[in-house]
C-alpha positions, -999 to 999 in steps of 0.1 A, spaced: 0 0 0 11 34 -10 0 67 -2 1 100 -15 -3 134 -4 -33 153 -27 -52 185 -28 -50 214 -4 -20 204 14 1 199 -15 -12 232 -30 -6 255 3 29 239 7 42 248 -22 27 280 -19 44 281 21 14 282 33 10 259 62 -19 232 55 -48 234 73 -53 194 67 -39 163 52 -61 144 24 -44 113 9 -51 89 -19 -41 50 -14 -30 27 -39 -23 -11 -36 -50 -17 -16 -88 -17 -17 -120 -10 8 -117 -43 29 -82 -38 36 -82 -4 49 -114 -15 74 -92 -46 79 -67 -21 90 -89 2 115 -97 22 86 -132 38 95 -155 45 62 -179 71 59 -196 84 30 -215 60 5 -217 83 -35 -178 86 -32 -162 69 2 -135 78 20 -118 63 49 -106 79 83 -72 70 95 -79 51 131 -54 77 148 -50 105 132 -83 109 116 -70 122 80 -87 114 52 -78 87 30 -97 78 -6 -91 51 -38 -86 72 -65 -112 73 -88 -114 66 -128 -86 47 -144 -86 7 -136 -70 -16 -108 -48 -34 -136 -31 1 -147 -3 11 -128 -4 35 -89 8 65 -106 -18 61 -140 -45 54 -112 -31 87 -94 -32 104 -125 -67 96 -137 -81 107 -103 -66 144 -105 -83 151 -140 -116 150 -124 -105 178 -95 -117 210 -99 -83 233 -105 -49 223 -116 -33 238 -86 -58 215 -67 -41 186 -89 -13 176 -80 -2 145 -59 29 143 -35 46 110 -26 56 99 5 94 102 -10 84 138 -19 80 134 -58 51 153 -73 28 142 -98 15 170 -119 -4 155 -149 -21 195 -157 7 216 -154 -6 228 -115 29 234 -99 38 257 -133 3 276 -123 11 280 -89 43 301 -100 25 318 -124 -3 327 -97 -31 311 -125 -62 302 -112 -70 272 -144 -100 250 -143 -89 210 -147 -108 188 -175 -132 178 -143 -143 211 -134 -178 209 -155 -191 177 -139 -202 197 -109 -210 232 -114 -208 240 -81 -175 244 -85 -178 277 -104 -183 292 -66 -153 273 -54 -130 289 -81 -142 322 -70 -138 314 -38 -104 305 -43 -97 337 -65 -107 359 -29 -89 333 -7 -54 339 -29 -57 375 -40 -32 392 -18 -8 364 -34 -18 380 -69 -37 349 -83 -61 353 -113 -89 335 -133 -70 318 -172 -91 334 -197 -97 306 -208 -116 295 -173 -134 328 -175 -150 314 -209 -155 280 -200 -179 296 -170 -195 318 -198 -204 290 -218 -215 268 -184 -240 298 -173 -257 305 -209 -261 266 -213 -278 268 -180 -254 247 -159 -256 270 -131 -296 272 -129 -304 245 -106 -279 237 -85 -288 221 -45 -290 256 -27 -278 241 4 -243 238 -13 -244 271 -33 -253 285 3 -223 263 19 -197 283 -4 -212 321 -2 -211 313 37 -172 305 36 -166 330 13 -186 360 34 -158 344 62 -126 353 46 -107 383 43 -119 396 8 -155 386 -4 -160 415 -24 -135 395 -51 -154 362 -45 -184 380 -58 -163 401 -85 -151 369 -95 -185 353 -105 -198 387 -121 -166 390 -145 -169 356 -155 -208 357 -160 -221 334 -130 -237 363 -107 -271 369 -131 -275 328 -126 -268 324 -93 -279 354 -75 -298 375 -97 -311 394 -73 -276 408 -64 -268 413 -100 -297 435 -108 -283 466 -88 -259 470 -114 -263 497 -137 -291 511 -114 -284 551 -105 -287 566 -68 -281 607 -69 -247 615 -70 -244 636 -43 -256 613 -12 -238 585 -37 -207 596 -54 -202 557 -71 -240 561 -84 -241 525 -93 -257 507 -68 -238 474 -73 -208 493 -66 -222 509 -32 -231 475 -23 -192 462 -32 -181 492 -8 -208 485 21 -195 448 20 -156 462 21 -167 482 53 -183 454 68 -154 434 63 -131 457 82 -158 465 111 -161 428 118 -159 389 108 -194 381 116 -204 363 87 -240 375 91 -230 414 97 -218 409 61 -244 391 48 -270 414 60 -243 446 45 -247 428 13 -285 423 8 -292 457 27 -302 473 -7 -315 446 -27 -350 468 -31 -333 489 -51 -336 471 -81 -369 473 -80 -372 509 -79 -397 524 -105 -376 542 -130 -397 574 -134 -381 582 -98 -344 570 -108 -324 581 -91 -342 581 -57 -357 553 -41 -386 559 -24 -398 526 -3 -368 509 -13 -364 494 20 -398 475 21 -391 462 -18 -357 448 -2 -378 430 29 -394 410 1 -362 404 -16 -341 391 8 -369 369 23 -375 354 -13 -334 350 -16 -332 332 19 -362 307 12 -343 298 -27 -309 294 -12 -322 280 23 -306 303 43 -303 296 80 -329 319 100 -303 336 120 -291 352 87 -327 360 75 -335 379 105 -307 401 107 -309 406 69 -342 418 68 -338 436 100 -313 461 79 -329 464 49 -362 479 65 -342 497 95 -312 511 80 -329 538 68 -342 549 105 -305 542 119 -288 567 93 -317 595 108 -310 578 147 -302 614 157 -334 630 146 -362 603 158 -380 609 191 -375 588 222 -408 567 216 -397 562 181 -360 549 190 -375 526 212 -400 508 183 -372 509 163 -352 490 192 -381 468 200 -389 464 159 -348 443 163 -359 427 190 -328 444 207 -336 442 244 -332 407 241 -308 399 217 -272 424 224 -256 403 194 -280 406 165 -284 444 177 -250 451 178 -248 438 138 -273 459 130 -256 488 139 -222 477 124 -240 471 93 -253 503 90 -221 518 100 -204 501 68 -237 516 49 -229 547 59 -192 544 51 -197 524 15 -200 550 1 -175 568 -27 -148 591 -2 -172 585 29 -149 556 41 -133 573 68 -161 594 78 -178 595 116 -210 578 121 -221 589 154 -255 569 153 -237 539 160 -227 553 195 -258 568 196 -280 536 197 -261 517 213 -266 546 241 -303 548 238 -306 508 239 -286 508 269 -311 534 285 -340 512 277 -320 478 288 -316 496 322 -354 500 332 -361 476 361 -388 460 350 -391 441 384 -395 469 404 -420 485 383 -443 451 384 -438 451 420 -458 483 423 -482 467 405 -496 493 382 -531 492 367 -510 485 334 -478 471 336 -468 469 301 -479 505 295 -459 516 322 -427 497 315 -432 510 280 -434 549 293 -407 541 317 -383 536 292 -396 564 266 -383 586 297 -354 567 294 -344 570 265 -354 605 265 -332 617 294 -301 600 278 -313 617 242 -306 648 262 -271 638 279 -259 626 246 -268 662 232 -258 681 258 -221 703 254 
């Protein structure tokens, strides 16, 4: 039995990058003797087996046959990867096996799809994923990838793919460092209108130039997400940065460039996007909680105490510190995704988180021991005043 070293590891090593984890393919050997040797198997469509100490993943190499030779077997298995940089095998005396050219493509920082890479389309995301992932190392999409994806999304390829797993790779990609390229990625190469139309529609859609210098508001959206990225790592902050406008599409155009009620439009948009792609709830909430807030945050400094306390209520933020706190960090990057308003203040975040910390203060226990006539009413005035006399301390010299 032989092993080699595939995938990942052998990629981010050669790059000196340390792996993350260890994935190996096996020759001279088959199924019952690796669970002869403590192997465990999981996984039934393509199995792979779990070292018994170390836990690393260990597969047979797919296509080829068991009468060709290990490294023809190795060989046929890496044609069906995705990339060539994700194709190349190591031995355990450190020779590579490179079939597609993937160590000359990690020199040359070229993202190149491998003769595999249109049996599952899914892996369309995955390349751009990758394209954010290496950026900073100066990696880019072969033109000739870029037009194989062109070709995938007008045959329809990318139309009905299992949400869960497009989800699955937007989620990891909204977790690194640079999701704006992860989405750049799949609009250059023609897979944004397929997968997420909704997202692709604010292009080419005009917001008055002077609140919005960028005018476009698929660009405003790009910056918003940059913000978010640099406020936080929540991956549903930035999620809920990038929907936050989606309404906007939808405005009528005899109003371009304003968009009046664009907030409510993007309510519906986000909560049709979330049921397609089966987005977890936790995302939903927050998502929609921006796109038919934000608008109230940005004018936080003008509203009356009884309104900042709906609003506070209406995000369920007496309860929930976390999904509050988002809120205000996405509308912070809102703010700031703007054209040349990157570095500019936005006191409403201190603000609210003042005025929410006003209402979380009311003791609610004492009140209910003086058993008003009506409790709720009073807890509700109690922290109107609240609010009120902190409104006052916050604007006082």
């Amino acid at each position: 039995m032989k092993r080699y070293l595939v995938g990942g590891a052998v990629r981010d090593r050669l790059l000196g990058i340390p792996p993350r984890e260890r994935d190996w393919l096996v020759t001279g050997a088959d199924a019952g003797t690796l669970c002869a040797r403590g192997y465990r198997r999981v996984g039934r469509d393509f199995p792979v087996f779990l070292h018994p100490q170390s836990g690393e993943e260990h597969a047979l190499p797919r296509g080829g046959s068991e009468h060709t030779g290990a490294r023809e077997r190795i060989e046929a298995d890496l044609r069906l990867r995705d990339l060539t940089i994700n194709a190349i095998a190591e031995g355990e005396d450190g020779a590579l096996i490179d079939p597609l050219g993937g160590h000359r493509d990690l020199e040359q920082r070229i993202l190149r799809h491998a003769p595999g890479f249109p049996d599952d389309p899914v892996r369309v995301l995955r390349l751009a994923r990758f394209a954010a992932r290496y950026e900073h190392l100066g990696f880019r999409v072969a033109e000739e990838t870029r037009a194989l994806i062109r070709r995938m999304a007008g045959d329809g390829a990318l139309q009905d793919l299992v949400p869960e797993r497009v989800w699955s790779e937007i989620e990891r990609a909204l977790g690194g460092p640079r999701p704006r390229v992860f989405f750049d990625t799949l609009r250059t190469c023609g897979a944004l209108r397929p997968l997420l139309p909704e997202l692709d529609r604010l292009y080419g859609v005009a917001q008055p130039p002077q609140h919005h210098p960028e005018i476009d508001c698929g660009e405003h959206t790009m910056l918003v997400l940059e913000q978010a990225c640099r406020l936080d790592e929540s991956r549903q902050m930035r999620f809920a940065a990038l929907v936050h406008d989606l309404g906007k599409a939808d405005t009528p155009r005899e109003i371009l460039p304003r968009h009046i009620g664009h907030e409510q439009r993007g309510v519906w948009r986000v909560t049709e996007l979330c049921a397609r792609l089966r987005i977890p709830n936790d995302y939903r909430d927050l998502a929609v909680a921006v796109a038919r807030f934000h608008g109230q945050a940005h004018k936080a400094l003008e509203l009356r105490p009884a309104t900042l306390l709906r609003l506070i209520l209406g995000l369920d933020g007496l309860r929930n510190p976390t999904r509050f706190e988002w809120f205000v960090l996405a509308c912070e990057a809102d703010s700031r995704g703007r054209k040349g308003f990157g570095q500019r203040p936005y006191p409403q975040a201190g603000f609210l988180r003042r005025m929410r910390a006003a209402a979380v203060a009311v003791d609610a226990g004492a009140l209910a021991a003086a058993r008003p006539d009506d409790l709720p009413g009073a807890i509700k005035r109690a922290r109107v005043e609240a609010i009120r006399r902190a409104r006052q301390a916050w604007s006082a010299p």
